[in-house]
Every structure is written in structure tokens, then in C-alpha cells.
BAFIFI-174085 format. One line per 3 residues: number of its first residue (from 1); their letters; for each residue z negated, x, y of C-alpha. Coordinates in steps of 0.5 Angstrom, whole numbers, always signed. Example, Ala and Ser with C-alpha at 12.3 -4.5 7.8 and 13.67 -1.06 7.14 Angstrom:
2
1) as) -16:+25:-9 | -14:+27:-2
//
This chain:
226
1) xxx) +96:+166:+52 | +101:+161:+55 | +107:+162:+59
4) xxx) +108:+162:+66 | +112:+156:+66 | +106:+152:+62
7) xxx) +102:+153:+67 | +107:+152:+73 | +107:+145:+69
10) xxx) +100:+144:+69 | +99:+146:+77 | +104:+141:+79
13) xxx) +102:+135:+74 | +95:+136:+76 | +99:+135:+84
16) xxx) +103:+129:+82 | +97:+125:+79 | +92:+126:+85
19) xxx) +98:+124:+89 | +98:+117:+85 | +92:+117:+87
22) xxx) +93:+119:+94 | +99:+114:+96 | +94:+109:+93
25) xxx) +89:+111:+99 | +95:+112:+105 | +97:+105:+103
28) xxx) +90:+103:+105 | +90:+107:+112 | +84:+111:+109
31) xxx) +82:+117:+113 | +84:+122:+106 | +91:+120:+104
34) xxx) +97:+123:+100 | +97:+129:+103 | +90:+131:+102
37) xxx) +90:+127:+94 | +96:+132:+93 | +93:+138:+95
40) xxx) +85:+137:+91 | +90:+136:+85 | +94:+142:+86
43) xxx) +87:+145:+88 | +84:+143:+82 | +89:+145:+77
46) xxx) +91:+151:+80 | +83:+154:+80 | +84:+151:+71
49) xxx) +88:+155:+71 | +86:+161:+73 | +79:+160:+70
52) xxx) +83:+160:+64 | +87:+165:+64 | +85:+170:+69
55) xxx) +82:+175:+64 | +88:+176:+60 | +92:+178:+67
58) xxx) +88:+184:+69 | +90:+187:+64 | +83:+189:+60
61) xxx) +84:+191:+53 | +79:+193:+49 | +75:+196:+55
64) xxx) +67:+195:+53 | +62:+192:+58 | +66:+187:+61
67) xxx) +64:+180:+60 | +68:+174:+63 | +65:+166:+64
70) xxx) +72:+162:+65 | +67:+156:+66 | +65:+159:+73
73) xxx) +70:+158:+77 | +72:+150:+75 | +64:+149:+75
76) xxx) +64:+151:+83 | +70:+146:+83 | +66:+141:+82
79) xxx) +61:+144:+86 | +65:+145:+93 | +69:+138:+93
82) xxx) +62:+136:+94 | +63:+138:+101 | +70:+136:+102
85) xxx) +68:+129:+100 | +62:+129:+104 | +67:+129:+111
88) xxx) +71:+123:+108 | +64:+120:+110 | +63:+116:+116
91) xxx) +57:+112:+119 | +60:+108:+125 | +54:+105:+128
94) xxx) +52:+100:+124 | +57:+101:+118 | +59:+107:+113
97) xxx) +65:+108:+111 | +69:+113:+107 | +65:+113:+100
100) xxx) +71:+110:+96 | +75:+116:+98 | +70:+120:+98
103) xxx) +70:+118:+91 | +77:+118:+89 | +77:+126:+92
106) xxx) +71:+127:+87 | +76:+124:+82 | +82:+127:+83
109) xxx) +78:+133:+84 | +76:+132:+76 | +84:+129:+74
112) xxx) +87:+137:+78 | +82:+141:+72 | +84:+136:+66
115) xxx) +91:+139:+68 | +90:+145:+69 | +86:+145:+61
118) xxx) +92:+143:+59 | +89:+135:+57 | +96:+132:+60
121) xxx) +95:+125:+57 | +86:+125:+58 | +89:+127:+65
124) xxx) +95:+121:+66 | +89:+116:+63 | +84:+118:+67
127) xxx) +89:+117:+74 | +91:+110:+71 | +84:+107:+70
130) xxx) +82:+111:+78 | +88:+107:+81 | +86:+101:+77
133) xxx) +80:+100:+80 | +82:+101:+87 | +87:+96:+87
136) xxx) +86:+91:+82 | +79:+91:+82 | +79:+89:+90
139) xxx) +79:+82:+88 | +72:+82:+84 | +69:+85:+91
142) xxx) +67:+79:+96 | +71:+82:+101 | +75:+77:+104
145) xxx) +82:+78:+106 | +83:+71:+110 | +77:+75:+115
148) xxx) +78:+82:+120 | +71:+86:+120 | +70:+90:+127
151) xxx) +64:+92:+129 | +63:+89:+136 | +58:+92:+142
154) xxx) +57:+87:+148 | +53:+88:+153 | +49:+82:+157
157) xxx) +45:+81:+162 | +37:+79:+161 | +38:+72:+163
160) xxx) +35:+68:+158 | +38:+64:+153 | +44:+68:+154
163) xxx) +45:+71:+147 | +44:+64:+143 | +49:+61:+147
166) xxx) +54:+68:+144 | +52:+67:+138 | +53:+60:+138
169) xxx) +59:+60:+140 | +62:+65:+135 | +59:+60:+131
172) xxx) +64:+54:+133 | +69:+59:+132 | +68:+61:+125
175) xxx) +66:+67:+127 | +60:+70:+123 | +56:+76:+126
178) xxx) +50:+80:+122 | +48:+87:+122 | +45:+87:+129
181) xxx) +41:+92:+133 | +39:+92:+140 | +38:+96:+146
184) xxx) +34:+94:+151 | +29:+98:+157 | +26:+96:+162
187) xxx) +29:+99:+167 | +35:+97:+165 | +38:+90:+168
190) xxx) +42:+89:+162 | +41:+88:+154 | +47:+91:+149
193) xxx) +47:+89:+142 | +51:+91:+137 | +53:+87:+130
196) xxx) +58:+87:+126 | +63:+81:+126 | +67:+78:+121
199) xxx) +73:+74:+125 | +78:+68:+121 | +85:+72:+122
202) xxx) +87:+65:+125 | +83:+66:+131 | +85:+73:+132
205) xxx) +82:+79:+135 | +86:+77:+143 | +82:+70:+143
208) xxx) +75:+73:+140 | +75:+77:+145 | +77:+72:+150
211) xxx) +71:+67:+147 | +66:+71:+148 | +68:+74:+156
214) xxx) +68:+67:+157 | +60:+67:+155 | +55:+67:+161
217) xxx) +51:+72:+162 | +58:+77:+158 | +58:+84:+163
220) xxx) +62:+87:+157 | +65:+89:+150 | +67:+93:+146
223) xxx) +71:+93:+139 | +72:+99:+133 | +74:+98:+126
226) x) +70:+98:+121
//
């Protein structure tokens, strides 16, 4: 049996490391930072804890026909993070974002039970290699950083040649468009289309917006974050 103080400490290490990993996200404005990182560390390493050593807390002894399986409580750790993953999981029209922290909350989730079993460097291994792909493995990803990606709607009218001319325009000034997906009835005078548009940082999201008011056959336009 360990002390009380040895538990403490694998509580709060598992809570440090998810916090590393935390911070890492806030840096980045995801939508789970250091707050939530922090408490599914300290989550994670408190249910290790008590699944280990609950048993000998109430006081058993040598009672007979009492069995404990200290592997079910952890094992439903991994289980019910799922959920809390699955929250930092949003689809934006044509985007999903989330999945890298989602997976990082799974991470954590996994470095909070190696503390709470005690495995201090497996645990302080684990959170380098974790922050090491968030951070230094962005630059192997084709994601530009010279570029700003929003996911654009615009709604035009139905006179034709009018969303070539958009997209020709777009083009001039660099800006890429792809990903697109219509909305148009019959009834209705006007066409919306929805793409996601990568905009040089140069040009700027005030003058993107200009550039394609300025288009014929423009009624309005709408830009979210990706």
C-alpha cells in the first residue's frame, strides 16, 4: 500500500502533463485548452488511482466471497472519454474540425492512468512525444502558413456566367476556391454556393471581401473560420 502523499503526487503529475498538453492547444485557440487538458489529467489519474487502491480503503480484511477487478474502473476511462472527445468534434459546413484535439484529450486521458499507475517517466515520455507531434510535426503538413482558410457562402443571382466571372476573379487575386457545394431551387431567384477558400494573407480577408461584393450578380456573403 502506498502513502497518501504518493498518491497525491501521481494525481497532480498526471494534472501537470495534461496541462503541457493543454497549453499546446490554447496556443493554437482550439476549442479544449488548458483548462479541460488539465482536469482529463487529473481525472484520469485520480480514477488510476482509486481503481488500484480502493480495495484496501474499506477495510476488507480476510472477509470471504468479496472479489474486486481494479482494471474496471481505468478500462471505463477509456471508454467515456470517448464522449468527451466526440464533443471537441465539429463539422462546419463543409469542414470537420476537431480531430487532432480530440485526439489529444484521448492522449491525455491515457498519460492521466500511466500517472495514476505510478509509470512517472513512461507518463513524461508519452506527453513529449504528444506535444512533439502537435508542434513540430505541423511543418510536414501541407498546411500553408502564408494562406488564411474560411469557409465562404455567397449568394448570387441566376444570371448566367456569373459564378465563372466569381471564380475568375478569386483566381487573380490568388485566392484558391474548392470543396464546393450548391443550393439552388426553382422557386428561388438566387443561387447560394458554398466552397472553402484559401486567401494569401497579403491580400487580407477586408479586401477578399470587397473583391467579390464588387462581382456582378454578388446579393451577399458570408465568412466563418475553418
Amino acid at each position: 500500500m502506498i502513502s497518501h502523499w504518493e498518491m497525491i503526487l501521481r494525481v497532480a503529475f498526471g494534472a501537470f502533463l495534461g496541462g503541457a498538453i493543454g497549453f499546446e492547444r490554447d496556443r493554437h485557440r482550439r476549442q479544449a485548452g488548458l483548462r479541460t487538458h488539465f482536469l482529463v489529467g487529473l481525472a484520469s489519474a485520480t480514477f488510476m488511482v482509486v481503481s488500484a487502491h480502493f480495495y484496501f480503503f474499506q477495510h476488507y480484511g480476510n472477509a470471504t466471497g468479496i472479489a474486486a477487478d481494479p482494471s474496471r474502473i481505468a478500462a471505463s476511462v477509456v471508454a467515456g472519454i470517448g464522449f468527451l472527445a466526440g464533443g471537441a468534434i465539429l463539422k462546419t459546413g463543409l469542414t470537420v474540425q476537431g480531430l487532432t484535439t480530440a485526439a489529444g484529450l484521448w492522449l491525455v486521458a491515457s498519460i492521466g492512468l500511466c500517472a495514476g499507475a505510478g509509470m512517472y517517466w513512461e507518463a513524461f515520455v508519452v506527453t513529449a512525444l504528444g506535444l512533439l507531434a502537435l508542434t513540430l510535426f505541423r511543418i510536414f503538413e501541407s498546411k500553408s502558413r502564408d494562406v488564411l482558410r474560411r469557409e465562404v457562402t455567397v449568394t448570387l443571382s441566376k444570371a448566367p456566367g456569373v459564378i465563372p466571372e466569381l471564380l475568375g476573379k478569386l483566381s487573380e487575386a490568388g485566392a484558391k476556391a474548392s470543396e464546393f457545394d450548391f443550393d439552388r431551387t426553382a422557386e428561388s431567384s438566387s443561387v447560394k454556393i458554398s466552397f472553402e477558400a484559401e486567401i494569401p494573407i497579403r491580400l487580407g480577408i477586408s479586401a477578399f471581401l470587397n473583391l467579390v461584393e464588387e462581382c456582378p450578380g454578388v446579393l451577399g456573403i458570408q465568412v466563418r473560420r475553418v
